[in-house]
MDTraj code that builds the backbone (N, CA, C; nanometers):
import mdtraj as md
import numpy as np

residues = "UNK UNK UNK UNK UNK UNK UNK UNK UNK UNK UNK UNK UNK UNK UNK UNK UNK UNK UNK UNK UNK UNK UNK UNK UNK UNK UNK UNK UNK UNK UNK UNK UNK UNK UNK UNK UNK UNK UNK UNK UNK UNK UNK UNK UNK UNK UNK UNK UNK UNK UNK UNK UNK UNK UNK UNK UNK UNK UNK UNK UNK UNK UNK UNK UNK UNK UNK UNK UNK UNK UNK UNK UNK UNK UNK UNK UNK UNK UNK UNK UNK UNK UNK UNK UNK UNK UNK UNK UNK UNK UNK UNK UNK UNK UNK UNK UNK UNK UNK UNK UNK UNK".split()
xyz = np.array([
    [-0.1393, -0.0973, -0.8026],
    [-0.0139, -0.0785, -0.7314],
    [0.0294, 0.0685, -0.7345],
    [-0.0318, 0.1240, -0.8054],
    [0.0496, 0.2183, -0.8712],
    [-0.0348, 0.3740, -0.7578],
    [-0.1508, 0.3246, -0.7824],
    [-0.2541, 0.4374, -0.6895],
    [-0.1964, 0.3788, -0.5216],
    [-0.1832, 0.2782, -0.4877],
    [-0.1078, 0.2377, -0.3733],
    [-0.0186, 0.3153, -0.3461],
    [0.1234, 0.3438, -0.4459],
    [0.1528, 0.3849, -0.4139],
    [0.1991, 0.5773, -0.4063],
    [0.1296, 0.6393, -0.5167],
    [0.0302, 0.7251, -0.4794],
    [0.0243, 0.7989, -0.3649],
    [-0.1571, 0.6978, -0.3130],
    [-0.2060, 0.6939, -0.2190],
    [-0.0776, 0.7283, -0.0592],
    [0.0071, 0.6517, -0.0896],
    [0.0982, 0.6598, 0.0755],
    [0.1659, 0.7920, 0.0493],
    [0.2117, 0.8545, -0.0979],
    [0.2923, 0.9516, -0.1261],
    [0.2384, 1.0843, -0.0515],
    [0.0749, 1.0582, -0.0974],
    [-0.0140, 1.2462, -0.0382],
    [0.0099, 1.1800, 0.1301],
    [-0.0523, 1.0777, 0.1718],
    [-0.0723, 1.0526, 0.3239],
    [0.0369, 1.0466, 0.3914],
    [0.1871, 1.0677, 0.3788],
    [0.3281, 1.0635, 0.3997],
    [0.3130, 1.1876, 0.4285],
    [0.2834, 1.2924, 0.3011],
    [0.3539, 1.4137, 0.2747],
    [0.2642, 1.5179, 0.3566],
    [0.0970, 1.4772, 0.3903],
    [0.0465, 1.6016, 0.4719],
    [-0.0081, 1.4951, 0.6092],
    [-0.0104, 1.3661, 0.6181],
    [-0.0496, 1.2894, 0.7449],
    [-0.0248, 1.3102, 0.8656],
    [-0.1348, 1.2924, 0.9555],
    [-0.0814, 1.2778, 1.0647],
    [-0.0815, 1.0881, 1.1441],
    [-0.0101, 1.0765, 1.1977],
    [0.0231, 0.9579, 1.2466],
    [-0.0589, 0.9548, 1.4052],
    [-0.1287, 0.8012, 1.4109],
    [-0.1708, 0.7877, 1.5041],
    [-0.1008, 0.6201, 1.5429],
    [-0.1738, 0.5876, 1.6815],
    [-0.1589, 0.4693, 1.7090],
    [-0.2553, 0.3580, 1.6293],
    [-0.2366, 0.2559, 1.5910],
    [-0.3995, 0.1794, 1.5705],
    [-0.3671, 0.0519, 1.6484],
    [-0.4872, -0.0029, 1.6533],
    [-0.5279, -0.1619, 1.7943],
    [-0.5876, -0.2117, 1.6767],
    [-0.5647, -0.3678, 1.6675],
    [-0.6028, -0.4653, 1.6457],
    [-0.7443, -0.4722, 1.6841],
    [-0.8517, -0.4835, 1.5981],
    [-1.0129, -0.5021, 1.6297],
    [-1.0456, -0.6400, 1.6269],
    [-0.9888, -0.7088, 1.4652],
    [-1.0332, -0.8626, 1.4330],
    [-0.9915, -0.8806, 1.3083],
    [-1.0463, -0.9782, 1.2739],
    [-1.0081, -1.0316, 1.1623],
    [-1.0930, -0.9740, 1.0209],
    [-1.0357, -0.8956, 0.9316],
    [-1.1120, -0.8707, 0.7925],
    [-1.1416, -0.9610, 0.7333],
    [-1.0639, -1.0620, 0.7252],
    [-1.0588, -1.2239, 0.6506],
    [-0.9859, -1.2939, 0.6754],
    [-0.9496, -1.3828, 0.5997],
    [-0.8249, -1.4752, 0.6601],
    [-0.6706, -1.4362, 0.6891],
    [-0.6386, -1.3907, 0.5946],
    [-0.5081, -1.2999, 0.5974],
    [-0.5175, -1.1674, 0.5990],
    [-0.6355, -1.1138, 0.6133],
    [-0.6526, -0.9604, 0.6716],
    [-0.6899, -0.8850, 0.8044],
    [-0.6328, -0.7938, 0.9002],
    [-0.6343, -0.7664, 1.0648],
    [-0.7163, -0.6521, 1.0159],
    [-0.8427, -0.6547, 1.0770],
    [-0.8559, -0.4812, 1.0796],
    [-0.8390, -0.4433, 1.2266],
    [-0.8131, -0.2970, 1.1860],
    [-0.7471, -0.2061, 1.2731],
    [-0.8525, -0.0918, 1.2881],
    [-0.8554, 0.0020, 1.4639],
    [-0.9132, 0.0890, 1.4338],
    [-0.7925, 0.2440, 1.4526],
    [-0.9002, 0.3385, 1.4225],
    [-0.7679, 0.4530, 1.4807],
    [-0.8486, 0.5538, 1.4689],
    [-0.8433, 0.6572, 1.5601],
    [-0.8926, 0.7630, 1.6027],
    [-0.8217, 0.9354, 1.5505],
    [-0.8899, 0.9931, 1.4312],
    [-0.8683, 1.1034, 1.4063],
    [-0.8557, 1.2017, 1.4970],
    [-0.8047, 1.3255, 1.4839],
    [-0.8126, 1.4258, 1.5902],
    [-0.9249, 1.5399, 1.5620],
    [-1.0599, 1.4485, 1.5792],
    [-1.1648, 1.5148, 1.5996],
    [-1.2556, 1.4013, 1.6597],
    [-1.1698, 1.2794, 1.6896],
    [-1.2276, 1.1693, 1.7881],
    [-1.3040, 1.1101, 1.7502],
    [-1.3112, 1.0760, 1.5609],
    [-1.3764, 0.9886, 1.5110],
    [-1.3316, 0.8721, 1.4813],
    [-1.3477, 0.7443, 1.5196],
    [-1.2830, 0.6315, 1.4832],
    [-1.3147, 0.5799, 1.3125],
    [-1.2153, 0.5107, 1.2861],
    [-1.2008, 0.4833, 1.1518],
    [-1.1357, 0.3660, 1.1101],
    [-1.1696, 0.2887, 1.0469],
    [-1.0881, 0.1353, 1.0078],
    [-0.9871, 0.1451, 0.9374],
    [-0.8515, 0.0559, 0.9532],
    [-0.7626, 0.0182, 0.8565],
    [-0.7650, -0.1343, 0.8547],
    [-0.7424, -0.1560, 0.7227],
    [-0.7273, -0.3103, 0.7026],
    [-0.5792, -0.3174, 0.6447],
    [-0.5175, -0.4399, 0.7283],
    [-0.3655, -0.4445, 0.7226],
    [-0.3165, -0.6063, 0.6690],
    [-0.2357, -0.6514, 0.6347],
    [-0.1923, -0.7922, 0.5740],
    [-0.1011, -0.8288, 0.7187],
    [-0.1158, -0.6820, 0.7858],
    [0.0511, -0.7397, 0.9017],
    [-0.0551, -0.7627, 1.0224],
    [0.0043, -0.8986, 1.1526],
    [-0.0791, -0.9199, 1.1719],
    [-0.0398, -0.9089, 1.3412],
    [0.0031, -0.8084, 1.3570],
    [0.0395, -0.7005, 1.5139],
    [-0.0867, -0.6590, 1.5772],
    [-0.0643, -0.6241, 1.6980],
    [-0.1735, -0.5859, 1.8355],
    [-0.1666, -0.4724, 1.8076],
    [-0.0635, -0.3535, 1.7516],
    [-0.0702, -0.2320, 1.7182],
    [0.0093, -0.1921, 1.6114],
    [-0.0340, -0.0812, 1.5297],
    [0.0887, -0.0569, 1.4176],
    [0.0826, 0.0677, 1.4224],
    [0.1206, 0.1807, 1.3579],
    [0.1434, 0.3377, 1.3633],
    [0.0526, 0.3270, 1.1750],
    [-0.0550, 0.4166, 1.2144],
    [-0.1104, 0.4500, 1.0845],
    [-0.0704, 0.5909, 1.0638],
    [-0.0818, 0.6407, 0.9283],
    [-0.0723, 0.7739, 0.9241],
    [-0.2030, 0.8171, 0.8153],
    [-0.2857, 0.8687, 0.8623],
    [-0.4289, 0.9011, 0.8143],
    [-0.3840, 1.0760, 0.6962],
    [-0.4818, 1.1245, 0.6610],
    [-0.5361, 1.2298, 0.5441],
    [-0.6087, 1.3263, 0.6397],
    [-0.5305, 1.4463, 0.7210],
    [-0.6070, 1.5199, 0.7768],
    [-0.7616, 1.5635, 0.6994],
    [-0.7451, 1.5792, 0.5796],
    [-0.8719, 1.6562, 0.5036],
    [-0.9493, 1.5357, 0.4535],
    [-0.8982, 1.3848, 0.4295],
    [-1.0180, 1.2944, 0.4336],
    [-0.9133, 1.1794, 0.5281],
    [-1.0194, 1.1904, 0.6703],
    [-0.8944, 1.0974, 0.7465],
    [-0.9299, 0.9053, 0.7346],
    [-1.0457, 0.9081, 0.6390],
    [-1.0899, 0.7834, 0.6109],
    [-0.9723, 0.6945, 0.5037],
    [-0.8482, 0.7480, 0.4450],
    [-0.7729, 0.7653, 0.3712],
    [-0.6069, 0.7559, 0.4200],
    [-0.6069, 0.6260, 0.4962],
    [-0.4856, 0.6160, 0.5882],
    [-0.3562, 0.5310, 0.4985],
    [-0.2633, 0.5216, 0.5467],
    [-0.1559, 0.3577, 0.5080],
    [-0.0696, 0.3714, 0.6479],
    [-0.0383, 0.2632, 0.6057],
    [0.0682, 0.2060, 0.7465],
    [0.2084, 0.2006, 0.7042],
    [0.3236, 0.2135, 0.8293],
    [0.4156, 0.2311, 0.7697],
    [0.5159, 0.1268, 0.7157],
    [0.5001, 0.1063, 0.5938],
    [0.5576, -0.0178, 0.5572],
    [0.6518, 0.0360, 0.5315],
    [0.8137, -0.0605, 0.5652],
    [0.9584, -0.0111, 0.4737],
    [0.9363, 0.0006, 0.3820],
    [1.0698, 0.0433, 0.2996],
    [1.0530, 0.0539, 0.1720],
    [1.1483, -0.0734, 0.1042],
    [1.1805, -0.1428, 0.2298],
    [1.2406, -0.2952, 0.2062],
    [1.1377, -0.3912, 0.1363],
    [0.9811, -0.3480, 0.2013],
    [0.8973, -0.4299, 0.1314],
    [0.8097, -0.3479, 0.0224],
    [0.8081, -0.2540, -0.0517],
    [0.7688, -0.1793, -0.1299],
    [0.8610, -0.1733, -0.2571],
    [1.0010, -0.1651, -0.2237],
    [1.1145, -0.2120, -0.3738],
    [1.0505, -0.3227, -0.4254],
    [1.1014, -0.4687, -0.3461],
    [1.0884, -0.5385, -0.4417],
    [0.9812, -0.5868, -0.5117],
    [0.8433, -0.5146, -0.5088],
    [0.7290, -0.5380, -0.5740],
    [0.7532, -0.4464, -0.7170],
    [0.8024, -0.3114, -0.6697],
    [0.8204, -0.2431, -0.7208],
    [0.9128, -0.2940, -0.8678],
    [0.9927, -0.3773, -0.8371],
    [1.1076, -0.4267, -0.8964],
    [1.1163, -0.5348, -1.0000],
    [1.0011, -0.6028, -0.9135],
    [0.9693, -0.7364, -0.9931],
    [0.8832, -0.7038, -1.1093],
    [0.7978, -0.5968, -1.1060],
    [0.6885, -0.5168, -1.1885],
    [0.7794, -0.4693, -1.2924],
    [0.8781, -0.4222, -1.3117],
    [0.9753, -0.3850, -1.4072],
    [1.0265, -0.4597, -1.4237],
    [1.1016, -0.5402, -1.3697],
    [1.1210, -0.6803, -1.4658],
    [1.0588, -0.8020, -1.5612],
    [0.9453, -0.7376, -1.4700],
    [0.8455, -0.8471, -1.5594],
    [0.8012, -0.7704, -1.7064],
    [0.7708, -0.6221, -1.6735],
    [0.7443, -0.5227, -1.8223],
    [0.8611, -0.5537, -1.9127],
    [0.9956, -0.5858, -1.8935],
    [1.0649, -0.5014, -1.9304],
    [1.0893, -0.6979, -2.0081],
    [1.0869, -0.7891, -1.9836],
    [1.0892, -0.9475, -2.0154],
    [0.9618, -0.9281, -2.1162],
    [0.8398, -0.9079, -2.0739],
    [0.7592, -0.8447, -2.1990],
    [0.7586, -0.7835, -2.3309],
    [0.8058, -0.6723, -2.3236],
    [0.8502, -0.6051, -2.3701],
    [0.9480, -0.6731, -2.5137],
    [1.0656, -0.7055, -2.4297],
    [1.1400, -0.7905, -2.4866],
    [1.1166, -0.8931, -2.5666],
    [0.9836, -1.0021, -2.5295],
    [0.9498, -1.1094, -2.5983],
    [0.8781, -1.0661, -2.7268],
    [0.7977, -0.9288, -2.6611],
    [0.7006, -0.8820, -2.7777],
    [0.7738, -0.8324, -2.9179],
    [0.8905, -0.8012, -2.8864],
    [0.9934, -0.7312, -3.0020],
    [1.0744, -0.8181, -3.0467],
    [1.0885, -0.9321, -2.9954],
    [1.1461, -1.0337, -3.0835],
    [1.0425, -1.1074, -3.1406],
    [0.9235, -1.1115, -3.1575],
    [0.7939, -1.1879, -3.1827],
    [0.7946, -1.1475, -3.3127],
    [0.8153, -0.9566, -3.2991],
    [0.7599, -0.8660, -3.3745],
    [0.8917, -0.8929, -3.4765],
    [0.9472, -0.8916, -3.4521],
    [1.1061, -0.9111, -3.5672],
    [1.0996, -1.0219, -3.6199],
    [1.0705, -1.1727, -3.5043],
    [1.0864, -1.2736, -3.6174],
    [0.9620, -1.3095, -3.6950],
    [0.8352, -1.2194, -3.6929],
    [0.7360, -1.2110, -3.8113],
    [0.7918, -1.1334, -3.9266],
    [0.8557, -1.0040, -3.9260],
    [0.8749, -0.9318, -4.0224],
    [1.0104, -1.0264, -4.1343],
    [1.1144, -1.0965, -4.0208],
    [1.2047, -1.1223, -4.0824],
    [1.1701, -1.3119, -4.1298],
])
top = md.Topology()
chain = top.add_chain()
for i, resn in enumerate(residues, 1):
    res = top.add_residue(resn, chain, resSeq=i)
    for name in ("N", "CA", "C"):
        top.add_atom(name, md.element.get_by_symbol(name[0]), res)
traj = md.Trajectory(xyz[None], top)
């Protein structure tokens, strides 16, 4: 999750954005997508969203290295639940740890 999100931080910050088309199916719940660098090489994205087109934003210097633009409506609460769940951990582990000592 964490290189995920990462990964969108460099491709945000120097990307360029293209169109991408719907090719087929990666798997059952996966669309791949293609999209065309600006040196007119095509290149795959594989997406969970399951649209005729989405806006990718590729890695000018490795453009094999794209993400799509997901809100950040759906990026919090993964984000969120991941800290709650550490943080319930955390918690159980230190009362585990106390009611051995005590």
């Amino acid at each position: 999750m964490i290189d995920e999100v990462l990964r969108r931080v460099v491709v945000r910050r120097r990307g360029i954005t293209v169109r991408a088309r719907a090719v087929g199916k990666y798997s059952k719940k996966t669309t791949l997508y293609a999209y065309t660098d600006a040196n007119g090489v095509e290149h795959e994205y594989k997406s969970r969203l399951s649209v005729a087109d989405i806006d990718v934003t590729y890695d000018p210097e490795k453009p094999s290295r794209a993400a799509s633009r997901v809100s950040s409506a759906a990026v919090v609460p993964k984000l969120v639940s991941m800290a709650v769940a550490s943080a319930f951990c955390l918690f159980v582990a230190y009362h585990m740890v106390l009611g051995m000592l005590g």
